[in-house]
C-alpha positions as CSV (number, residue, x, y, z in Angstrom):
1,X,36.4,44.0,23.8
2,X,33.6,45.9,25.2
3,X,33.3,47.8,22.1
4,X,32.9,45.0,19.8
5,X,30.4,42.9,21.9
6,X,28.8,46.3,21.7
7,X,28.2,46.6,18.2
8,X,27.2,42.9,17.5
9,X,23.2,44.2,17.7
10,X,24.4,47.0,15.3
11,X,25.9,44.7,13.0
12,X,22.9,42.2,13.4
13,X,20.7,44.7,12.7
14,X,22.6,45.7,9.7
15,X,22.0,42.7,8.1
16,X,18.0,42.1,9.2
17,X,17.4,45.8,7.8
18,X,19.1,44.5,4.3
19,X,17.0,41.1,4.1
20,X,13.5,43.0,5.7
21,X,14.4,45.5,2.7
22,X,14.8,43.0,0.1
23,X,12.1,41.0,1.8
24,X,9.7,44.0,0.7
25,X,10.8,44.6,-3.1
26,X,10.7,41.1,-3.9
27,X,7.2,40.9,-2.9
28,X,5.9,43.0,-5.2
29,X,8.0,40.8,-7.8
30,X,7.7,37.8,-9.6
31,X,9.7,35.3,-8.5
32,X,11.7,34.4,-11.7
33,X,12.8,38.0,-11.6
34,X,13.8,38.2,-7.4
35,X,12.6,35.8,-4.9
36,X,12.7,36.9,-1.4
37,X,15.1,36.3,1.1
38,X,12.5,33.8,2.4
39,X,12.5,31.4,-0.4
40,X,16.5,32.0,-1.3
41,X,17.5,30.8,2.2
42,X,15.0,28.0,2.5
43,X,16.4,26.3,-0.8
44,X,20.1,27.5,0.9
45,X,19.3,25.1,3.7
46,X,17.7,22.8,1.9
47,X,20.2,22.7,-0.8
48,X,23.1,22.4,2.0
49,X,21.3,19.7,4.2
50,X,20.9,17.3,1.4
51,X,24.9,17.6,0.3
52,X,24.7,19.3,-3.2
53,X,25.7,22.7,-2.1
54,X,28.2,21.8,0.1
55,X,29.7,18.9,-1.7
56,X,30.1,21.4,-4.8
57,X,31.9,24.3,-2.4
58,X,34.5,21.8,-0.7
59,X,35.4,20.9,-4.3
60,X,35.6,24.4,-5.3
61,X,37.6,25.3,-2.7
62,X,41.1,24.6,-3.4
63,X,41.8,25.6,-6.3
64,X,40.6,29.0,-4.4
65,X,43.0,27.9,-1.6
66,X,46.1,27.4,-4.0
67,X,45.3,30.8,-6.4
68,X,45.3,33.1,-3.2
69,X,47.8,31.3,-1.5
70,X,50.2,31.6,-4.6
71,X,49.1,35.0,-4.7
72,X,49.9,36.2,-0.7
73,X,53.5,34.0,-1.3
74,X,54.2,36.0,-4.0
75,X,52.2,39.5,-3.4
76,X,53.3,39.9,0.0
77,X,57.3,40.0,-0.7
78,X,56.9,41.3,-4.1
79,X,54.9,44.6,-2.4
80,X,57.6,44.9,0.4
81,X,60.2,45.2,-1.9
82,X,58.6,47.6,-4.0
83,X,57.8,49.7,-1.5
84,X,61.2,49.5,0.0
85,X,62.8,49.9,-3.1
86,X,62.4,53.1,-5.5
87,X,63.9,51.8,-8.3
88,X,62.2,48.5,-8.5
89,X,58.9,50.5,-8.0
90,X,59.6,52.8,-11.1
91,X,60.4,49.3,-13.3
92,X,57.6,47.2,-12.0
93,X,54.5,50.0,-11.7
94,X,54.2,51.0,-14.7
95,X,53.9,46.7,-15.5
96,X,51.5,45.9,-12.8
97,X,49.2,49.1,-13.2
98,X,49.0,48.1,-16.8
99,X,48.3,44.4,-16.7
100,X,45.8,45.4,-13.6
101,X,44.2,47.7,-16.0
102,X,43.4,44.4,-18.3
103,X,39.8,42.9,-17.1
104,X,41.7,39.3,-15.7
105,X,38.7,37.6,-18.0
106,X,40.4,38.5,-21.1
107,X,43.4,35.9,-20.3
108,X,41.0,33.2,-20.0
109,X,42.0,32.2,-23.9
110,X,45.5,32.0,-22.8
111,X,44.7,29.9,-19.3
112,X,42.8,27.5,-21.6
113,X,45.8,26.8,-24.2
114,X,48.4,26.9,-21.4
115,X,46.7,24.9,-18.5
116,X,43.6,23.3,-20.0
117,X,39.5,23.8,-18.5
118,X,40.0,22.6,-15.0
119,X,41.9,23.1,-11.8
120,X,44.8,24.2,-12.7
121,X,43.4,27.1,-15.4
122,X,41.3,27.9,-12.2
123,X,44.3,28.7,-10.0
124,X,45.7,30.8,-13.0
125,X,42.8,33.2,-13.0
126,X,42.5,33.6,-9.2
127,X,46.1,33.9,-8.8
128,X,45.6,36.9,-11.7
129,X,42.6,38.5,-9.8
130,X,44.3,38.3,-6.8
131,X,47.9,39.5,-6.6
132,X,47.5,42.9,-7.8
133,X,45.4,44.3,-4.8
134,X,48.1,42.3,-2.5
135,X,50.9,44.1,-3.6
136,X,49.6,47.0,-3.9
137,X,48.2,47.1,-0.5
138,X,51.6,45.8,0.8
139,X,53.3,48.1,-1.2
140,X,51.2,51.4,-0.1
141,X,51.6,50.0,3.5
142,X,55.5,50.1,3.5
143,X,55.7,53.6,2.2
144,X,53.4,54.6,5.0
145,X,55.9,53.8,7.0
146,X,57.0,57.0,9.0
147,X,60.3,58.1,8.3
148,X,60.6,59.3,12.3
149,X,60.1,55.7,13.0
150,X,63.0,54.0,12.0
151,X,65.2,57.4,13.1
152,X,64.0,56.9,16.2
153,X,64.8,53.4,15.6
154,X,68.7,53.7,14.3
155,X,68.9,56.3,17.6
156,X,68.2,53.6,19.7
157,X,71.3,51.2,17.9
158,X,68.7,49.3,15.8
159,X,69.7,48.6,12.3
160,X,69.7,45.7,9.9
161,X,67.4,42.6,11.2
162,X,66.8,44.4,14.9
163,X,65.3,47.6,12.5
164,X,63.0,44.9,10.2
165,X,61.8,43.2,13.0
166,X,61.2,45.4,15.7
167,X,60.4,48.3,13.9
168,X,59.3,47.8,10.3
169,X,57.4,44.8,10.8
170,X,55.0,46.2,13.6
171,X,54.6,49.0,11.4
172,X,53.3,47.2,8.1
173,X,51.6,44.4,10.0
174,X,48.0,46.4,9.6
175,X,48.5,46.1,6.0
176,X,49.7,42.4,5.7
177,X,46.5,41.5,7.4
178,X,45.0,43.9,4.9
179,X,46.2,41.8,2.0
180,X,45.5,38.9,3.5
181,X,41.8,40.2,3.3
182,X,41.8,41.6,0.1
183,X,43.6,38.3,-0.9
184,X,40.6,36.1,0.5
185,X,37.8,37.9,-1.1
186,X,39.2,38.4,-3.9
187,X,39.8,34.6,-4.2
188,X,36.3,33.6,-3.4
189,X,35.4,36.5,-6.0
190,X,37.7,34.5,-8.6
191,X,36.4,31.3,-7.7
192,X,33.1,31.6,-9.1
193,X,34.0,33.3,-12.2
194,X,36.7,31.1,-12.6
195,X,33.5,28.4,-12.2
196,X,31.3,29.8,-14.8
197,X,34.3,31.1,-17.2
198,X,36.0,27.5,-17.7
199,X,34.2,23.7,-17.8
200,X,31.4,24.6,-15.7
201,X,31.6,21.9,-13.0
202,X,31.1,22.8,-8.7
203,X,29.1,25.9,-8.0
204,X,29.5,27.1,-11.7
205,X,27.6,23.7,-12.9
206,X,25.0,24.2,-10.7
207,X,24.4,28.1,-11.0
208,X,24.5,27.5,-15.1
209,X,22.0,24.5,-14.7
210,X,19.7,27.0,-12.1
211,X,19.9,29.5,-14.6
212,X,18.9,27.8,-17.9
213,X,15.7,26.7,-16.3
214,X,15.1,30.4,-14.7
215,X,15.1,29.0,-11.2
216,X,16.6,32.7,-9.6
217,X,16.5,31.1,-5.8
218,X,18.7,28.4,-6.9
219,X,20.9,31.2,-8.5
220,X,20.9,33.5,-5.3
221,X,21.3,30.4,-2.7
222,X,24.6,29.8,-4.0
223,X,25.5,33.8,-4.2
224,X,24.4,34.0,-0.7
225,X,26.4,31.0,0.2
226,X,29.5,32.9,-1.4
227,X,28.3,35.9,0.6
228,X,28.4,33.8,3.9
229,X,31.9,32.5,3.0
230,X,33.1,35.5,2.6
231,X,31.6,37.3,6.0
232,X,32.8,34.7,7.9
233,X,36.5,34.5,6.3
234,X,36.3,37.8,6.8
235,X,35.0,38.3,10.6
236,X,38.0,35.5,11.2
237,X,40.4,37.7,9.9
238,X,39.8,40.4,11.4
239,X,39.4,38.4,15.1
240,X,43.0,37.2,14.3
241,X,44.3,40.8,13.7
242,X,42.7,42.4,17.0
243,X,44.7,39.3,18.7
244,X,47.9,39.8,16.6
245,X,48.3,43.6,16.8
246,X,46.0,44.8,19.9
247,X,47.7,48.4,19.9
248,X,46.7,48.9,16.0
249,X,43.0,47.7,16.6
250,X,41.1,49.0,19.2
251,X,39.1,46.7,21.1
252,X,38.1,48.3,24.2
């Protein structure tokens, strides 16, 4: 714990260096090309205090909250499986790495046909940019599993459930909450383009209406505010994994 509450100035200072930085090229700027950190934050609170930003996020959000959950539910066991398996991993990789190779944009022609312009076209395409880093990570996670480990396991009369549980699981739990990571992020990340790609309605209606009359602050508030959703998903996440698995993350 010491550690951690240790690096909070480091990590705060991280973040002050970026905006002093930014806060210095953009002053040589005009505005419509980069406003400063100054301006994009006052419209962020401004924006939020008076509802618009905030009422636009909270209706974002599920469809967010339904693609990335659909995608750990699925990602999750799929990537266990593979990586447990060696013949299901030589007939699905060669699937996955090729539709992962296809920019998830290009299926928004099919979304639309198949599930219309709103929520659930939205899920579709977060759901699509999400499940492929979850498995993989899953997947890469359970054949990183030691060999030695579940020897030593079976020598000590483990097998079947007591082997899963008590050995396997701790063992790939770093790279659950990995996935779980990746799978957040990634579903903010498709949110937004999910937002500006379909009916542009939320975050995407407002960013679309900032742009066409060149107001870049408006633009960047509500990038920032992604930013912050993210960080703080994030820093929640990985709070939860030092409590989960505190021999895997060291706190001290």
């Amino acid at each position: 714990m010491r550690a951690r509450i240790g690096n909070r100035p480091v990590y705060a200072a991280s973040i002050l260096l970026g905006l002093a930085c930014w806060e210095l090229i953009a002053r040589d700027l005009p505005r419509v090309i980069l406003p400063p950190p100054s301006v994009v934050l006052v419209r962020l609170v401004t924006d939020s205090l008076s509802g618009l930003l905030l009422v636009a996020l909270a209706k974002a959000l599920p469809a967010m909250l339904i693609g990335s959950g659909l995608a750990l539910a699925i990602g999750i066991p799929l990537g266990l499986l593979l990586g447990r398996s060696a013949t299901l991993s030589a007939m699905f990789d060669p699937v996955i790495n090729a539709v992962y190779a296809v920019p998830p944009v290009a299926f928004v022609p099919f979304f639309i046909v198949w599930f219309g312009l709103y929520l659930w076209a939205r899920v579709a395409l977060i759901f699509l940019m999400s499940i492929f880093e979850i498995i993989i990570a899953v997947e890469t996670g359970v054949r990183d599993v030691r060999p030695q480990l579940i020897d030593v396991g079976r020598a000590f009369g483990a097998g079947g459930t007591t082997l899963a549980w008590k050995v396997l699981a701790p063992a790939i739990s770093p790279f659950i909450f990995l996935a779980v990571r990746i799978g957040i992020v990634r579903g903010i990340n498709a949110m937004i383009t999910a937002e500006l790609f379909f009916a542009a309605v939320n975050l995407g209606f407002l960013m679309n209406d900032d742009a066409r009359r060149f107001d870049t602050s408006g633009v960047l508030s509500i990038i920032v505010l992604l930013a912050l959703l993210g960080l703080v998903a994030q820093e929640a996440l990985k709070w939860a994994e030092a409590r989960a698995l505190p021999w895997h993350v060291r706190t001290s």
